[in-house]
N, C-alpha and C positions, 0 to 999 in steps of 0.2 A: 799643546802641553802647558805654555804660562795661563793660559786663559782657566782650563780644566784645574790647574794648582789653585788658583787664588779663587775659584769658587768653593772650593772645595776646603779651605780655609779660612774663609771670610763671610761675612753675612752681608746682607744688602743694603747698602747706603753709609758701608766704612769705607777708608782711602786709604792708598796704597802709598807709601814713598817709593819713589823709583828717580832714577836718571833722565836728565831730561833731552838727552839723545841717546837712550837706551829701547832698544826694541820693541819693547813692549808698548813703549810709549807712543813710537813712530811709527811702527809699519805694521802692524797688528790688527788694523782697521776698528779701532777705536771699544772693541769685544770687552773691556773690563767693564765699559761705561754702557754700552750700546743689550748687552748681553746677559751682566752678570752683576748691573748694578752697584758698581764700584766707583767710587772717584779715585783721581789722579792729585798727587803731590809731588810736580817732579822738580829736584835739586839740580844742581849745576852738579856737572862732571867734571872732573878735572886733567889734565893730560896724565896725568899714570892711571886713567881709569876707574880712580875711587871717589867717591860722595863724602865731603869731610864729616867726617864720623860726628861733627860737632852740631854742624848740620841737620843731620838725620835727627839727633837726639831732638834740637828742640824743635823738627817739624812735626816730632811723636804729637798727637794732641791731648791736650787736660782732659779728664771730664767733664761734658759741661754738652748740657741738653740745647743748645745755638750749634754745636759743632758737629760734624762728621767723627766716631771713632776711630783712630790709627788702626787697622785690620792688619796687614803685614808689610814688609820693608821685602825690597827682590833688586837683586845685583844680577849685573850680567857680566861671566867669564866664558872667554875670551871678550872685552869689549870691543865691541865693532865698529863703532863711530869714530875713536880714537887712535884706530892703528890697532884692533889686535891685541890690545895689552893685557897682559895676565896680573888677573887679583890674587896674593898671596892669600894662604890661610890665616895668617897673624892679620890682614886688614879684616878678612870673610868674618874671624872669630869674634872681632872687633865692635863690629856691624850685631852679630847674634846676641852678644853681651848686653843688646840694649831690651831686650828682654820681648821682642814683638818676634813674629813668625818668622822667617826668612825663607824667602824664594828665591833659588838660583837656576835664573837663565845662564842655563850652560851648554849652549849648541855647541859650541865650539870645547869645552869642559879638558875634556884630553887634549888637544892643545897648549891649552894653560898647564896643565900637567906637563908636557915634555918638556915647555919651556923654563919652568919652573924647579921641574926634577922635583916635586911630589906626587905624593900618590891620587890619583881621583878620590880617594875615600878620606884623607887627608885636608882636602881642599875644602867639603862638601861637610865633612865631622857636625858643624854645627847648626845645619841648613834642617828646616823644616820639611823642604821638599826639595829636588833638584830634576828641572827636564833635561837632555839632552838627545843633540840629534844624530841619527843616524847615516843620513847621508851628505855631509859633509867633510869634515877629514876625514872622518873613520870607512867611506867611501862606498856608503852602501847604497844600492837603489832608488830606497824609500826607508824612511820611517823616523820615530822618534822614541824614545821613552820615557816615561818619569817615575819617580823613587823618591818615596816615601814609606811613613809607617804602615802597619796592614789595615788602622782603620781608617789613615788618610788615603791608599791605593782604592779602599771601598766603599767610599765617596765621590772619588776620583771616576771611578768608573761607571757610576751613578751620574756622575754631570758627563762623562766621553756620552754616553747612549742618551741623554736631553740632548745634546747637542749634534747628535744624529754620525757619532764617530764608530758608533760599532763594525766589527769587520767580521767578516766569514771567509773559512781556510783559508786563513792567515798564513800557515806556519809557513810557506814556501816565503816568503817576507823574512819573517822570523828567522829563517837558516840563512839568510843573507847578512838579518844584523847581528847574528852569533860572530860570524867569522870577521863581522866589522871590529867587534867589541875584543875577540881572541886574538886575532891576526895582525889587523892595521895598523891601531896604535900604536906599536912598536917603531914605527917607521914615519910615524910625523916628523921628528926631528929632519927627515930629506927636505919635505915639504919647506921647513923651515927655511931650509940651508940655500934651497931654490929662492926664497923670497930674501935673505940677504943678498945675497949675490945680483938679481934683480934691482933693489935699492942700488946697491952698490953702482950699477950700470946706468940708473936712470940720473943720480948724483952728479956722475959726469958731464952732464947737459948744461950747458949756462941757462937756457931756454926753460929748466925743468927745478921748480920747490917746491918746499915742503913735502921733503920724502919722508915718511912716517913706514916704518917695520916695524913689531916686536914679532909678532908671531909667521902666521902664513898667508896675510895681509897687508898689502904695499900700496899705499894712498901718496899721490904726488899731485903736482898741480904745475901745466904748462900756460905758458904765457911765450910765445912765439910771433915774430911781424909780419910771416908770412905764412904759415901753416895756422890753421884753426885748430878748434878742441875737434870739432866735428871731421873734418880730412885726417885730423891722427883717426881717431875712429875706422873713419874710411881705408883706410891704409893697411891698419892692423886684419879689419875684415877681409881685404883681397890677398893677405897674407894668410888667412882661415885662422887667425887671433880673437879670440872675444874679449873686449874688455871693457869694465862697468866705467860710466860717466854720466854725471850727475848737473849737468846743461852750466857749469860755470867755470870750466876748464878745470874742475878736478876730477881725478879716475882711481880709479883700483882695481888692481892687481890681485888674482888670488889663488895659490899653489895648492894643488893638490895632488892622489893619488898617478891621476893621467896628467900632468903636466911633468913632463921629463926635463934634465940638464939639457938636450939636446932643444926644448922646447924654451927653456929660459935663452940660448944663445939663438933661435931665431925670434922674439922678441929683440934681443939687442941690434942684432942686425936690420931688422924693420926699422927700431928706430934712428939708427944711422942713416940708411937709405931714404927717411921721411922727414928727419929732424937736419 
């Protein structure tokens, strides 16, 4: 979906400002550059998640035939690198005021919304385009969407079929992200509530910092004398726990739809019996 927006927005050989441990930048396998003929301009991110707006402005570029043109500026809400943190609308609007496109990565979108207590339509008011995903909190199978204008959707879907995204009967998908989008959301806030409480327990640990929560994202980081990054690992697996680790003793944690109360108190217990 980021890839499909910022074609569908931009022409080839302008540059994008984004974050520089924002998604797109990192784990997207390089598609803006490789794909769609785009350069990268990526800012520092700061711990609440935002690009100082000061920032952004003057990475915007002059005119000037030596340069690459600024094509659009893209935030991600929920930020993921950072703990989950949710971008209010008053920074989002902030960001759009600078007069270039804006693309919002927002896989996580309704998250930021329950944490927030705005509305998704709220949040997004001044965005160009916004993707977001379907099977993540909203907890659906598969899929994603993105929303835009109807002549940016039909462009949009002019680069999905170049890029070989087209789909046949579909709708059985479709009636899964219906009830993602009608249903789910309502019920992030559990998700949440699981992931404090989580911090909350891993806090406890002398052994265990930098615990990072905002949303339904818990990043901490053990440093232990006798237990490795890799045996916590191991532990948590023979407990049938998965949990993401990034080979430098930090991990994450991430609540969702199937992750129960009962499932946050065996976590804690794992890590008693390991830690």
């Amino acid at each position: 979906g980021n890839l499909i927006a910022l074609m569908s927005q931009c022409s080839r050989g302008e540059e994008i400002i984004l974050g520089n441990n924002s998604h797109v930048y990192l784990w997207e396998g390089a598609g803006l550059s490789s794909l769609a003929g785009l350069g990268y301009h990526p800012l520092p991110v700061e711990k609440d998640g935002t690009m100082d707006v000061a920032k952004v402005k003057a990475a915007i570029r002059e005119e000037d035939v030596h340069a690459p043109r600024t094509g659009a500026i893209v935030l991600e809400n929920t930020q993921n690198e950072v703990g989950g943190v949710a971008l209010p609308s008053s920074y989002v609007n902030s960001v759009a005021a600078l007069g270039f496109p804006l693309h919002v990565d927002g896989a996580r979108i309704f998250n930021a919304s329950a944490s927030l207590n705005e509305p998704v339509a709220t949040l997004c008011e001044s965005a160009a385009s916004v993707s977001f995903c379907l099977s993540k909190g909203l907890c659906a199978p598969v899929g994603a969407v993105l929303v835009g204008s109807s002549a940016f959707i039909r462009e949009a879907r002019r680069n999905r079929k170049t890029l070989g995204g087209g789909m046949r009967q579909a709708g059985v998908i479709a009636a899964a992200g219906i009830v993602a989008v009608e249903d789910m959301r309502e019920r992030l806030h559990e998700d949440h509530l699981h992931a404090e409480i989580l911090a909350g327990t891993l806090k406890s640990f002398p052994c265990i910092s930098d615990v990072i929560c905002h949303t339904n994202l818990v990043y901490f980081t053990l440093s232990h004398p006798r237990v490795s990054p890799e045996q916590l690992v191991d532990s948590f697996l023979d407990a049938n726990i998965r949990i993401s680790h990034d080979g430098d003793g930090k991990f994450r944690f991430v609540t969702h739809y199937y992750v129960s109360r009962e499932d946050v108190d065996k976590v804690a217990q794992c890590l008693r019996q390991t830690l």
